[in-house]
C-alpha positions as CSV (number, residue, x, y, z in Angstrom):
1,X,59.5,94.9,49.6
2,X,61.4,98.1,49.3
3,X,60.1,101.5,47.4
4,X,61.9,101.6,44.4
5,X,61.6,98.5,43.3
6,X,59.4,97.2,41.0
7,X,56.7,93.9,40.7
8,X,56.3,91.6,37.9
9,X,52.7,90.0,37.7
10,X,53.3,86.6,37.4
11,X,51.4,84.2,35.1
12,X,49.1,83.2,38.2
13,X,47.4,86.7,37.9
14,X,46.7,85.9,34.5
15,X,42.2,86.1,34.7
16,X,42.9,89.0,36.9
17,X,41.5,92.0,34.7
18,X,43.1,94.7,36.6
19,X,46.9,93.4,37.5
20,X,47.3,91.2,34.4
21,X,50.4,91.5,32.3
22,X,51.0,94.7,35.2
23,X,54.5,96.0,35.8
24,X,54.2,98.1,39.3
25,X,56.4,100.6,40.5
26,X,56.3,100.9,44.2
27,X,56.7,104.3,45.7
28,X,56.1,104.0,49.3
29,X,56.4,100.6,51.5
30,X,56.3,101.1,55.7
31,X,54.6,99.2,58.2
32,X,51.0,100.6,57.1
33,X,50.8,99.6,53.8
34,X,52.5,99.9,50.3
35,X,51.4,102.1,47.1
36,X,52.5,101.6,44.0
37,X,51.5,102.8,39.9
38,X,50.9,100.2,37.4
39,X,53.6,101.6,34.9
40,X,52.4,100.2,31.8
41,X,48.9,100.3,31.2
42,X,48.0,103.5,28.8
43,X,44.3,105.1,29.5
44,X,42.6,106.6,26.5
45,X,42.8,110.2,28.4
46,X,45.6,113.0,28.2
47,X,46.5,115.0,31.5
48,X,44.4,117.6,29.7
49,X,41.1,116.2,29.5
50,X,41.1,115.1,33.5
51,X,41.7,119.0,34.7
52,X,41.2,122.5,33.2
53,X,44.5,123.8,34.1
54,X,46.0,121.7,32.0
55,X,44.9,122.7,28.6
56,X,47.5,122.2,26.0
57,X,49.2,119.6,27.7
58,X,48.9,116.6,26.1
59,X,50.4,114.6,28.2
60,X,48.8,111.0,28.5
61,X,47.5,109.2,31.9
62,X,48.3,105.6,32.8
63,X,46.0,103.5,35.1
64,X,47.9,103.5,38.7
65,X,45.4,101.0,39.9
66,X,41.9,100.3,41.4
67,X,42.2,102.4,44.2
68,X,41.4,106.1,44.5
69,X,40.2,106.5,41.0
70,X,38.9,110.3,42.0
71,X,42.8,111.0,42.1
72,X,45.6,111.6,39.9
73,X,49.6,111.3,41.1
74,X,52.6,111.5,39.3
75,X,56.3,110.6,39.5
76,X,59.3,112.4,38.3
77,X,62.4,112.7,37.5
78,X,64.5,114.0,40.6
79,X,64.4,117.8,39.6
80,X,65.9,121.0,42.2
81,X,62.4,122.8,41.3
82,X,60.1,120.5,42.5
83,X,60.0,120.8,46.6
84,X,57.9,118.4,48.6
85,X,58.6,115.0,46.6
86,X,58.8,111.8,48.1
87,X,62.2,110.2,47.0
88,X,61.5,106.7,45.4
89,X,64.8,106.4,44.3
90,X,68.2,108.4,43.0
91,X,66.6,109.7,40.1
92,X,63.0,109.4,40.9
93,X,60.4,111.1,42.9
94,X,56.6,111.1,43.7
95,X,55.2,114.4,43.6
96,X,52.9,115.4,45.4
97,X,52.6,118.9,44.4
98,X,50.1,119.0,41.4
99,X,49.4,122.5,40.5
100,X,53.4,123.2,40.9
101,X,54.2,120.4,38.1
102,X,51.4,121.7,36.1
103,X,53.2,125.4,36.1
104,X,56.7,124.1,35.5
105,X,55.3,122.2,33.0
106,X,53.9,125.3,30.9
107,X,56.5,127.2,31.1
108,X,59.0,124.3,29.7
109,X,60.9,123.9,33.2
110,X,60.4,120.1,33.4
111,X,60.9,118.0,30.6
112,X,57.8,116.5,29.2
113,X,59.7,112.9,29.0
114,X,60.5,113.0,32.9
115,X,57.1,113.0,34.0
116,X,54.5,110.7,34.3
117,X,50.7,110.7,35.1
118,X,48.6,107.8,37.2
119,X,44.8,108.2,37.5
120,X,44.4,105.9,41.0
121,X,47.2,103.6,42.4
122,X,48.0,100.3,43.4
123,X,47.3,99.5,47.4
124,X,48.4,96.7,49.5
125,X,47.2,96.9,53.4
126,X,49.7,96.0,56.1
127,X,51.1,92.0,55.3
128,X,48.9,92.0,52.1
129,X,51.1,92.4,49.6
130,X,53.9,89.9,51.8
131,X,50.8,86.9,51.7
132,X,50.7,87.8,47.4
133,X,54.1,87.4,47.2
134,X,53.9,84.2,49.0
135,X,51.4,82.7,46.8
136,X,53.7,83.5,44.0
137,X,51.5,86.7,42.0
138,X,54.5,88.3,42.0
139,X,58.2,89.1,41.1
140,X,60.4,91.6,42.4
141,X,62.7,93.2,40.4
142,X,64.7,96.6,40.9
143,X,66.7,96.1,37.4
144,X,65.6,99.0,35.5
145,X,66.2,102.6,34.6
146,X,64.6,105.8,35.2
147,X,63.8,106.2,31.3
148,X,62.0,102.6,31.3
149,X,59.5,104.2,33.6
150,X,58.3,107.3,31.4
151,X,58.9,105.0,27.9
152,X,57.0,102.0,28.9
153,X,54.4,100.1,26.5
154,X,52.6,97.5,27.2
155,X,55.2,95.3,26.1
156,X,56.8,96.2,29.1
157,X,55.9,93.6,31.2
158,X,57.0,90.6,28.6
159,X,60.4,92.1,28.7
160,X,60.6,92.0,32.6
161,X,59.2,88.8,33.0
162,X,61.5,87.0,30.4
163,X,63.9,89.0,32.4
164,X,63.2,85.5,35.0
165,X,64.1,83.0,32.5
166,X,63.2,80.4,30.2
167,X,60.2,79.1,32.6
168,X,58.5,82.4,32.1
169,X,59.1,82.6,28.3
170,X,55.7,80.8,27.4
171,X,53.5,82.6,29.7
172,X,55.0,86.2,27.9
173,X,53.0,85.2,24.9
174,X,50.3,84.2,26.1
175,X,47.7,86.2,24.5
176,X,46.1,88.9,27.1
177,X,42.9,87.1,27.7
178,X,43.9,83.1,27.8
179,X,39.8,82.4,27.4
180,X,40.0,83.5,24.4
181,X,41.9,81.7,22.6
């Protein structure tokens, strides 16, 4: 598994609440252990209701995953005024410097459509994520542009999966919570 790329949950995580119908993008992948932000997946909250300095952003904040819910991340757009970024690909970046993206976002600097906002993240211990991939919870993908990452819906993950073919078209509409129907 490679940053950059991202993972498809598969119909086998289909009673999983949190990774269900979850497109990840992963931005870092070494020997330690891999991160990634589920992509898809809206919260009810706007960047401005998690911190005071960001009053009059409106921004909203998407569910990066189970772990570290105390924090919030972002990725971005490749952009000369943001130093410190961890490169995820060509055109995209993590940042990691908060109350610079805030500024830069106030004074209209960065693009309001070339950022967005993760409350937690993903995580995968060393081999973990290797053994999930093995039991088939997974695709990988890296077909996909920068503006599918800051314009995705929850219908996001049906298009990537049907991406994989006619086998996958019945499990993409499949309702979200099988049980139930």
């Amino acid at each position: 598994m490679n940053k950059g790329k991202i993972l498809i949950s598969n119909f086998t995580l289909l009673n999983d609440n949190q990774f269900n119908k979850s497109v990840i993008l992963i931005v870092k992948d070494d020997s330690e252990a891999t991160i990634g932000f589920i992509l898809n997946k809206k919260t009810n909250y706007l960047i401005s209701d998690l911190n005071e300095s960001c009053a009059g952003l409106d921004l909203p904040v998407y569910e990066g995953g189970p772990v570290g819910l105390d924090s919030l991340h972002f990725v971005h757009k490749k952009n000369n005024l943001i130093d410190g970024s961890v490169k995820i690909s060509d055109d995209l970046c993590w940042g990691t410097d908060f109350i610079r993206i805030i500024k830069l976002l106030k004074k209209n600097k960065i693009k309001k459509d070339d950022i967005k906002f993760f409350i937690g993240y993903s995580g995968w211990g060393k081999n973990q994520l290797s053994d999930e991939l093995n039991e088939n919870s997974w695709l990988i993908s890296s077909k996909f542009s920068s503006k599918d990452i800051f314009t995705t819906s929850h219908s996001f993950w049906k298009k990537k999966i049907n991406e994989f073919g006619e086998y996958y078209k019945i499990w993409s509409n499949s309702p979200d919570n099988p049980n139930l129907n």
